[in-house]
PDB file of N, CA, C and O in Angstrom:
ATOM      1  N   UNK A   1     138.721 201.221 289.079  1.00  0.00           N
ATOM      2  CA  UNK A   1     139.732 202.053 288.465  1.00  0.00           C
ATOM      3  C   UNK A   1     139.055 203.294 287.871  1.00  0.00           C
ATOM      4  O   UNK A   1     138.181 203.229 287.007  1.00  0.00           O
ATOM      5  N   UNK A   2     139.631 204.678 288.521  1.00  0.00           N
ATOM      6  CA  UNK A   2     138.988 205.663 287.787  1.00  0.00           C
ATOM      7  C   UNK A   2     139.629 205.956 286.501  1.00  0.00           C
ATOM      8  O   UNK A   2     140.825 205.886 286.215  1.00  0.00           O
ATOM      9  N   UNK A   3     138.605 206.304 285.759  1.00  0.00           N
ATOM     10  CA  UNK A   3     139.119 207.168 284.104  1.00  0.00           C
ATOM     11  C   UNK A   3     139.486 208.330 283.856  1.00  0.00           C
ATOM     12  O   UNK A   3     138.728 209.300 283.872  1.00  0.00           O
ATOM     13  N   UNK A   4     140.691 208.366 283.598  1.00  0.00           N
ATOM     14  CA  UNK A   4     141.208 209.485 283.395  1.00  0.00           C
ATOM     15  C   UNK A   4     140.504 210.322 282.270  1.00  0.00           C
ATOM     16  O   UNK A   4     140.439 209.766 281.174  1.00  0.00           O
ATOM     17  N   UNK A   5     139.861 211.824 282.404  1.00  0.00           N
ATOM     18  CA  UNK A   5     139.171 212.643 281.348  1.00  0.00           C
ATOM     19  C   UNK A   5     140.277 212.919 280.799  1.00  0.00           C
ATOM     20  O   UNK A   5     141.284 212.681 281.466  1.00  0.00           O
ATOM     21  N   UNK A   6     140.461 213.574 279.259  1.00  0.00           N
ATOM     22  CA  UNK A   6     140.716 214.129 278.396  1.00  0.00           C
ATOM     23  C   UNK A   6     141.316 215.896 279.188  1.00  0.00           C
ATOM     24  O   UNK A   6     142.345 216.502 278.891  1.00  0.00           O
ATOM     25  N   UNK A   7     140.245 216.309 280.209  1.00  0.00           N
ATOM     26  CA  UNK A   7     140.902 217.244 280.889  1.00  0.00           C
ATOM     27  C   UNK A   7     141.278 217.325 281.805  1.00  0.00           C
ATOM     28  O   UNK A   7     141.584 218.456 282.182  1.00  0.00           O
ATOM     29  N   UNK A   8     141.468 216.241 282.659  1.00  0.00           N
ATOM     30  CA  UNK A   8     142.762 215.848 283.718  1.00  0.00           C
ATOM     31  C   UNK A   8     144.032 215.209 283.086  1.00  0.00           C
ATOM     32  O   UNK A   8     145.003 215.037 283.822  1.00  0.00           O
ATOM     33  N   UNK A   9     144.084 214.926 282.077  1.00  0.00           N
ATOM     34  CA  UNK A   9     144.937 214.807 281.195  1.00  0.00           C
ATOM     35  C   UNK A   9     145.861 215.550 281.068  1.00  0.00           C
ATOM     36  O   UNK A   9     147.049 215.498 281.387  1.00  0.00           O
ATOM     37  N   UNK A  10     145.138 216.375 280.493  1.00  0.00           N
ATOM     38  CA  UNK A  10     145.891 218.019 280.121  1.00  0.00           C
ATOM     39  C   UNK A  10     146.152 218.857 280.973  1.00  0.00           C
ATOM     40  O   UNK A  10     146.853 219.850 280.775  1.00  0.00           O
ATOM     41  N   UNK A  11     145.442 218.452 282.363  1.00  0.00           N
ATOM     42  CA  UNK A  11     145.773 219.433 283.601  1.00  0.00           C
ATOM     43  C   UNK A  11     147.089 218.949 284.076  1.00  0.00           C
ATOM     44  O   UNK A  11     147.818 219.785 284.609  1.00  0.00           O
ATOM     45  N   UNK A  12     147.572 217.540 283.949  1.00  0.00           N
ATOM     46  CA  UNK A  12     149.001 217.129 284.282  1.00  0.00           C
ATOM     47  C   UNK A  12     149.593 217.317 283.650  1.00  0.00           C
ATOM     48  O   UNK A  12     150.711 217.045 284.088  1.00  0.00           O
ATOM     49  N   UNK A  13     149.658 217.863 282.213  1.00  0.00           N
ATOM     50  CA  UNK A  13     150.580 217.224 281.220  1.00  0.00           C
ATOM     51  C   UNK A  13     151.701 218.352 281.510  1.00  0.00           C
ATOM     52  O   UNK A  13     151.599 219.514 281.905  1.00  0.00           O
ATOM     53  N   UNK A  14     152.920 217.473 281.121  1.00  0.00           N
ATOM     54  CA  UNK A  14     154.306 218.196 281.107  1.00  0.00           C
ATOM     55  C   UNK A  14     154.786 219.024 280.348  1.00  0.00           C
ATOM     56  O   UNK A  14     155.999 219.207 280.252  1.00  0.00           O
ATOM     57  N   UNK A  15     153.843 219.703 279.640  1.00  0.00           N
ATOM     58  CA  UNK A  15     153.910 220.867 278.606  1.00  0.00           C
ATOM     59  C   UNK A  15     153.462 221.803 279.452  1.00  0.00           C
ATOM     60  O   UNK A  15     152.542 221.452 280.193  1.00  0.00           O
ATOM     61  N   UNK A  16     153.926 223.075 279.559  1.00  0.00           N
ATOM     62  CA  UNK A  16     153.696 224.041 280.596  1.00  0.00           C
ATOM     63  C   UNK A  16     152.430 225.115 279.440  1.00  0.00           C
ATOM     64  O   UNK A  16     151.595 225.791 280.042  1.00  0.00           O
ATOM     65  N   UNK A  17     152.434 225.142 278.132  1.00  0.00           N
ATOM     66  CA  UNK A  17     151.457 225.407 277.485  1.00  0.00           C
ATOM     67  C   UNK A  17     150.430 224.638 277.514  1.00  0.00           C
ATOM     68  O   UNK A  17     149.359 225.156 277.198  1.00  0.00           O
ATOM     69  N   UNK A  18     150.440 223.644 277.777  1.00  0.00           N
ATOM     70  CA  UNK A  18     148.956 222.940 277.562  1.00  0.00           C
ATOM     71  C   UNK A  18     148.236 223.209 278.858  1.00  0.00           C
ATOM     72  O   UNK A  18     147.032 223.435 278.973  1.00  0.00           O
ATOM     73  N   UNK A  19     149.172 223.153 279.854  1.00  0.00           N
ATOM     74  CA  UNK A  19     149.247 222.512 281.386  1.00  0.00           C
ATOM     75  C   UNK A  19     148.562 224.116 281.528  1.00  0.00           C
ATOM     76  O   UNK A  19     147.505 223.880 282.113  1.00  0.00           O
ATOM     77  N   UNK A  20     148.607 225.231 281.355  1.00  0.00           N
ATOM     78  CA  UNK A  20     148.272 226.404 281.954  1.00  0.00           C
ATOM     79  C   UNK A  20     147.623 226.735 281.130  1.00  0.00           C
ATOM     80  O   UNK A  20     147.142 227.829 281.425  1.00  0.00           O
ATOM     81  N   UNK A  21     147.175 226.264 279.820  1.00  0.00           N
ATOM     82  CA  UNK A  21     145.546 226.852 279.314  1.00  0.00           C
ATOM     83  C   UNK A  21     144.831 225.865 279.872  1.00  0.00           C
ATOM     84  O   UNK A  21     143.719 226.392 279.867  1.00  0.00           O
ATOM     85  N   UNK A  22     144.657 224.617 280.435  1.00  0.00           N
ATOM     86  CA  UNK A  22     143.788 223.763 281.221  1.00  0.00           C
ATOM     87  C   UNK A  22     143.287 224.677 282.244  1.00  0.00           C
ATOM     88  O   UNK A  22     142.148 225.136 282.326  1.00  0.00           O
ATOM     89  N   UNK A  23     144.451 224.916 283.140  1.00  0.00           N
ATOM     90  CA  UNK A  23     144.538 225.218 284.651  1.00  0.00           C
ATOM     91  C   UNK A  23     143.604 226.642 284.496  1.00  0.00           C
ATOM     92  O   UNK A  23     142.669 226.721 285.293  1.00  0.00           O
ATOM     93  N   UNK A  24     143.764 227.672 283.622  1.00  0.00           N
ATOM     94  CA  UNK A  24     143.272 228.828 283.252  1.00  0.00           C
ATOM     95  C   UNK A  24     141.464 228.666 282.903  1.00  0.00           C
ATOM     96  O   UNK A  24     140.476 229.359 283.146  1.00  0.00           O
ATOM     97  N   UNK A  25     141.732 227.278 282.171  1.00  0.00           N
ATOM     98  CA  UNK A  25     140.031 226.903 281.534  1.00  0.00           C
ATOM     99  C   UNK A  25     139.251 226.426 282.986  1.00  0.00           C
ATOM    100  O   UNK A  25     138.171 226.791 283.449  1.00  0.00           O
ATOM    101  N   UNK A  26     140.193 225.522 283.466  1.00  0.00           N
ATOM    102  CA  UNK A  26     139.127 225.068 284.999  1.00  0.00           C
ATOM    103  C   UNK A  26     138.929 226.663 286.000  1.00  0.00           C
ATOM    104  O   UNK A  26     137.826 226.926 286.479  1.00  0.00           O
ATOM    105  N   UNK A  27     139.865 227.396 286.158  1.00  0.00           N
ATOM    106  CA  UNK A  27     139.970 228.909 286.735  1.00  0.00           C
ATOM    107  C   UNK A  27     138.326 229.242 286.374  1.00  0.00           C
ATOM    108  O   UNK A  27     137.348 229.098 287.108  1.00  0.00           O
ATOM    109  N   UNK A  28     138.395 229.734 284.989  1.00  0.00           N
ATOM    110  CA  UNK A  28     137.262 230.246 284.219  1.00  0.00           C
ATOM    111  C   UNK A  28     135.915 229.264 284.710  1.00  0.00           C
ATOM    112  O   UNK A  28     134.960 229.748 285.317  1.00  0.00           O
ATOM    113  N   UNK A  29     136.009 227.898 284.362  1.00  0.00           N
ATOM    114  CA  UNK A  29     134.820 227.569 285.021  1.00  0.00           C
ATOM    115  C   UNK A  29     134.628 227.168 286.205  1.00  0.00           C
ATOM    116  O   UNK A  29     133.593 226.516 286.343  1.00  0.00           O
ATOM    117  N   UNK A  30     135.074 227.278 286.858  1.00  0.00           N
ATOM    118  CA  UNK A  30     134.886 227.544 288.376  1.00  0.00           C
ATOM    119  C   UNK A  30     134.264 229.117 289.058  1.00  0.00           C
ATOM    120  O   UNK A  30     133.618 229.383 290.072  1.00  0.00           O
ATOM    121  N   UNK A  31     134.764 229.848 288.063  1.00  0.00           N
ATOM    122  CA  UNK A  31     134.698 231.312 288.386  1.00  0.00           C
ATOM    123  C   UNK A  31     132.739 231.184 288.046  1.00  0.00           C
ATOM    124  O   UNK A  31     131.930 231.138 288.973  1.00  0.00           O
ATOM    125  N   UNK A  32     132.321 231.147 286.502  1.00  0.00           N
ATOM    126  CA  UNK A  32     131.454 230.857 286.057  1.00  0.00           C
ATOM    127  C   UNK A  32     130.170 230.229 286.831  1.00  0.00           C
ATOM    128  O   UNK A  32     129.066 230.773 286.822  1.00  0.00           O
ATOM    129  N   UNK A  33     130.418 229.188 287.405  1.00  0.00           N
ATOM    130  CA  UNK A  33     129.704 228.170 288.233  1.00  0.00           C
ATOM    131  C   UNK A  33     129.538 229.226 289.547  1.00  0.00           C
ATOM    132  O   UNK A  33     128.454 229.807 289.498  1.00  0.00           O
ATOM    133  N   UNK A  34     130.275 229.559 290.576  1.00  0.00           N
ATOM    134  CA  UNK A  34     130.466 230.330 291.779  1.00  0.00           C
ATOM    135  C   UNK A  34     129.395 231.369 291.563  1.00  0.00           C
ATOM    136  O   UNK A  34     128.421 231.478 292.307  1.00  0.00           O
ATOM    137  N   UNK A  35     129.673 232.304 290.261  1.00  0.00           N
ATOM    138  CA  UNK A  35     128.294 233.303 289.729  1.00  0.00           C
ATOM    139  C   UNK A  35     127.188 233.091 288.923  1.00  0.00           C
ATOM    140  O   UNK A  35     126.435 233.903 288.385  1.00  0.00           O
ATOM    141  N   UNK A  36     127.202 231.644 288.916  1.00  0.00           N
ATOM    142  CA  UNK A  36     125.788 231.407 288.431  1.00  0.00           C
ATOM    143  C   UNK A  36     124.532 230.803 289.108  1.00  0.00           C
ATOM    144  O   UNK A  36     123.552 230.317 288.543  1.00  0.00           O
ATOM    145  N   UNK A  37     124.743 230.924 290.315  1.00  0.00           N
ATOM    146  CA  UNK A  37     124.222 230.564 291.325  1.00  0.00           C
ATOM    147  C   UNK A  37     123.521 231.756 292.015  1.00  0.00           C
ATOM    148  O   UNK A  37     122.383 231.772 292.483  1.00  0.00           O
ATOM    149  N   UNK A  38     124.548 232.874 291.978  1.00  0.00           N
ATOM    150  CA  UNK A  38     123.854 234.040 292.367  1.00  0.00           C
ATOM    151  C   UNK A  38     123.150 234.850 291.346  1.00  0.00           C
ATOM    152  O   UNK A  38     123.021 236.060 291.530  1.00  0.00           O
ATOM    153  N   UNK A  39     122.686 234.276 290.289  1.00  0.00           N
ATOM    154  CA  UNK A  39     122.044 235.154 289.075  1.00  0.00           C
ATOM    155  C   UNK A  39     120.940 234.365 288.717  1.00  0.00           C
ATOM    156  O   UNK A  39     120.511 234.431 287.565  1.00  0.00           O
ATOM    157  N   UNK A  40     120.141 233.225 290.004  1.00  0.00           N
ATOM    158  CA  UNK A  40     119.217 233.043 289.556  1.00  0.00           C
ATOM    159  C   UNK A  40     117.785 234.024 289.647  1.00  0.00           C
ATOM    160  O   UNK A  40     117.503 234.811 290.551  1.00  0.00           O
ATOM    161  N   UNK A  41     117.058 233.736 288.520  1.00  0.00           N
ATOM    162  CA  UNK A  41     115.958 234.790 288.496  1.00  0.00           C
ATOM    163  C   UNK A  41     114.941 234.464 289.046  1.00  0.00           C
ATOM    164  O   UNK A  41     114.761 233.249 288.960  1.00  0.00           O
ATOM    165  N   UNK A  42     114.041 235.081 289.675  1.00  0.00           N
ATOM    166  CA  UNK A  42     112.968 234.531 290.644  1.00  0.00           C
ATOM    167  C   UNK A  42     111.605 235.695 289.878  1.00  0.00           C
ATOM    168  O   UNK A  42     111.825 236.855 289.530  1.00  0.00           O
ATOM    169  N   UNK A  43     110.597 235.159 289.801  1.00  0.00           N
ATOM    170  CA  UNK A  43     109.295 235.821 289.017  1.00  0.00           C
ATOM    171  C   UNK A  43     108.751 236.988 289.727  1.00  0.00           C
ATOM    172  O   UNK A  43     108.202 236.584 290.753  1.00  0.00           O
ATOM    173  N   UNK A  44     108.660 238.452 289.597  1.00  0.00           N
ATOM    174  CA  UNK A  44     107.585 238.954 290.618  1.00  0.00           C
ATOM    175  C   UNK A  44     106.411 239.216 290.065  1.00  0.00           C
ATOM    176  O   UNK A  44     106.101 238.616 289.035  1.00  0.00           O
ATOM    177  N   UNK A  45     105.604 240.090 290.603  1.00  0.00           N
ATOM    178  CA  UNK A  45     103.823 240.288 290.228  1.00  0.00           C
ATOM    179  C   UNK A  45     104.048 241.076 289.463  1.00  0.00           C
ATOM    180  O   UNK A  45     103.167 241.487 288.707  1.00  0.00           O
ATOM    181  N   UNK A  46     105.580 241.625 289.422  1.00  0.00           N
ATOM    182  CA  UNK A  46     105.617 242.970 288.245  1.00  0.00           C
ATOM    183  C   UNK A  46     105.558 242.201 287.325  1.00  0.00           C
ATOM    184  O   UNK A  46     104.612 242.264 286.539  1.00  0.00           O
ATOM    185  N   UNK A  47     106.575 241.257 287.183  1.00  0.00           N
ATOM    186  CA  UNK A  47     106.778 240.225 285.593  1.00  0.00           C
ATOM    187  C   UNK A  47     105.159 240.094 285.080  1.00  0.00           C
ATOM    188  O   UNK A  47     104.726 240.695 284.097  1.00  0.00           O
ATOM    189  N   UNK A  48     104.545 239.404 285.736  1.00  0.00           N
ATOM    190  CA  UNK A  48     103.234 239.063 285.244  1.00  0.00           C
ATOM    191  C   UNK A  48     101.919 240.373 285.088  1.00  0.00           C
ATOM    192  O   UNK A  48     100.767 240.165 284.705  1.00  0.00           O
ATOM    193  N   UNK A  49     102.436 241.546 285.457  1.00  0.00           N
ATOM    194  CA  UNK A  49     101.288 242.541 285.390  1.00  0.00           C
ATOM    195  C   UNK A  49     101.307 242.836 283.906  1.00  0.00           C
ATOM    196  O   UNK A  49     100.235 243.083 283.355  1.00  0.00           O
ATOM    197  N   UNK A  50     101.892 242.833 283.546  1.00  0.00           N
ATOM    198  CA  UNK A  50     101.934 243.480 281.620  1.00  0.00           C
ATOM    199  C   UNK A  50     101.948 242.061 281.010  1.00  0.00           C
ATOM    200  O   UNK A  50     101.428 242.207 279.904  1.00  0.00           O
ATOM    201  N   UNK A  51     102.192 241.101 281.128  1.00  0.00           N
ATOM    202  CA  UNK A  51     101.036 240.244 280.530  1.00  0.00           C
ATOM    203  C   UNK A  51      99.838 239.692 280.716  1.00  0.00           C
ATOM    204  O   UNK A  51      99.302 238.855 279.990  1.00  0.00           O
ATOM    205  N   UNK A  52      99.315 240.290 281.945  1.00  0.00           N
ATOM    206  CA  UNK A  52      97.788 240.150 282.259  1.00  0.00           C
ATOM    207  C   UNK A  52      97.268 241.072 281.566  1.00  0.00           C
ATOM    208  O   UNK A  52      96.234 240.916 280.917  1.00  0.00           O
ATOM    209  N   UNK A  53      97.856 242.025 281.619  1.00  0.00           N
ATOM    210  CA  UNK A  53      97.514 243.503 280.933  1.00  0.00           C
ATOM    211  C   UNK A  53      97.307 243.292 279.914  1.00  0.00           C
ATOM    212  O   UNK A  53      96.108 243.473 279.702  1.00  0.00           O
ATOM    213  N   UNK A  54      97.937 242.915 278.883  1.00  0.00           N
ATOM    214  CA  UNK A  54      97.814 242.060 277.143  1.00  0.00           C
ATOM    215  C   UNK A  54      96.679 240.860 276.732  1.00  0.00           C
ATOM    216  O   UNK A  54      95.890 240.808 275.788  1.00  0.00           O
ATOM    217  N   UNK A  55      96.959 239.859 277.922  1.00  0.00           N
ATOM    218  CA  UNK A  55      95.908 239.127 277.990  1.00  0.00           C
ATOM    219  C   UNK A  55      94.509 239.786 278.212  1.00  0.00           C
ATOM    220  O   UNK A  55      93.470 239.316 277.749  1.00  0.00           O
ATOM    221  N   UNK A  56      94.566 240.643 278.782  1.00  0.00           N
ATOM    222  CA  UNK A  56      92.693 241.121 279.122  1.00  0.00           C
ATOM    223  C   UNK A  56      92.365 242.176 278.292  1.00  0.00           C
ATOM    224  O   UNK A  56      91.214 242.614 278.274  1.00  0.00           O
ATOM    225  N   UNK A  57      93.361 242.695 277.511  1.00  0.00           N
ATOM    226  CA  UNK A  57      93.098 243.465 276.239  1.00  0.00           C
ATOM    227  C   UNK A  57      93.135 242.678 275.387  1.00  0.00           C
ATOM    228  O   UNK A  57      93.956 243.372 274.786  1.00  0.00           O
ATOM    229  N   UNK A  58      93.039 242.020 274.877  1.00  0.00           N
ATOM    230  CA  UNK A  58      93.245 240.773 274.259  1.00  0.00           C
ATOM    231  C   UNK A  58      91.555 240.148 274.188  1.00  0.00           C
ATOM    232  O   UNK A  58      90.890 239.945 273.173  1.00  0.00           O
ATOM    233  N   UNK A  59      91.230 239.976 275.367  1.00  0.00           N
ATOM    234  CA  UNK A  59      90.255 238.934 275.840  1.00  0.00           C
ATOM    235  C   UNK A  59      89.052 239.965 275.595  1.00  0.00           C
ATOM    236  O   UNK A  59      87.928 239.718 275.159  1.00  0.00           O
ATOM    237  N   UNK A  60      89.587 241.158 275.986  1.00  0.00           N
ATOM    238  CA  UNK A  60      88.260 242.152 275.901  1.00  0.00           C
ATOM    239  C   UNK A  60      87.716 242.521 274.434  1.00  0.00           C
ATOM    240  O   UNK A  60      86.530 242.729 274.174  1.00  0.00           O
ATOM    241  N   UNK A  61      88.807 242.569 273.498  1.00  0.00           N
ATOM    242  CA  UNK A  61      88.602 243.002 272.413  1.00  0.00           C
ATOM    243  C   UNK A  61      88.035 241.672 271.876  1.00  0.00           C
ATOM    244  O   UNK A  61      86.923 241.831 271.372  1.00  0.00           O
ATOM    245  N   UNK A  62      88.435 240.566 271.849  1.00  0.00           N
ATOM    246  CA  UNK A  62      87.315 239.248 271.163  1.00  0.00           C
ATOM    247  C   UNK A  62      86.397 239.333 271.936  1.00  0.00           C
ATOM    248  O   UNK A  62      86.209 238.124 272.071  1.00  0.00           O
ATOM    249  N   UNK A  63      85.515 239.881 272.687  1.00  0.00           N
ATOM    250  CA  UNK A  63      84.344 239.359 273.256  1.00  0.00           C
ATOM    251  C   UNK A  63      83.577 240.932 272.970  1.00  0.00           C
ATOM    252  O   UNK A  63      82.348 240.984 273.012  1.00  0.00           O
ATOM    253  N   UNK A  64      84.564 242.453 272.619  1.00  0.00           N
ATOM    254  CA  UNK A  64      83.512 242.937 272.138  1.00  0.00           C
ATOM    255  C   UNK A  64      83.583 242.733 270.068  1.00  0.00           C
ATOM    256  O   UNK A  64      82.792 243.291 269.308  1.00  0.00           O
ATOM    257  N   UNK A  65      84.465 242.027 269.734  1.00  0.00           N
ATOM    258  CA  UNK A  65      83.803 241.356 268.290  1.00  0.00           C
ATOM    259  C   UNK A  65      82.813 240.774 267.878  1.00  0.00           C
ATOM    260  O   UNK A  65      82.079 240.976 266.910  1.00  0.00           O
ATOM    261  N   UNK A  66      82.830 239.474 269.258  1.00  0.00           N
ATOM    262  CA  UNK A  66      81.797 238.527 269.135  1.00  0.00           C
ATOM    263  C   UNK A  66      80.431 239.452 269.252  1.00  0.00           C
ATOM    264  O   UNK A  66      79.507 239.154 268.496  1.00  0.00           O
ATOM    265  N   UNK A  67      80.284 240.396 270.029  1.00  0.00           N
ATOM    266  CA  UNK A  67      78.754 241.051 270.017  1.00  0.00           C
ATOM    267  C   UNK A  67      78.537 241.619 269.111  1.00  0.00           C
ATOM    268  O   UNK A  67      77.440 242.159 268.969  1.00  0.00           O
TER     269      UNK A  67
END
């Protein structure tokens, strides 16, 4: 026996206010989900050049302390 959610609930219910801010909320996340798939971020060599850049200024300046 499946369980009825709290928001299939409200997606049937016989109140045409409840019933169409559900229907509007699943709209929205569906919409949400569809474009978040295409906004994943992927790393390039640019991302990492200015913190190598920091790191080896960084690295350079403790090693001319230490002398």
């Amino acid at each position: 026996m499946k369980a009825v959610t709290k928001i299939d609930k409200n997606l049937q219910s016989k109140d045409p206010f409840i019933r169409g801010m559900y229907e509007d909320l699943e709209e929205r996340i569906q919409y949400f989900e569809r474009n978040q798939e295409d906004k994943t971020a992927h790393i390039n060599l640019r991302d990492l050049s200015g913190v190598t850049l920091i790191m080896g200024l960084i690295t350079t300046l403790l090693i001319l302390t230490i002398l």
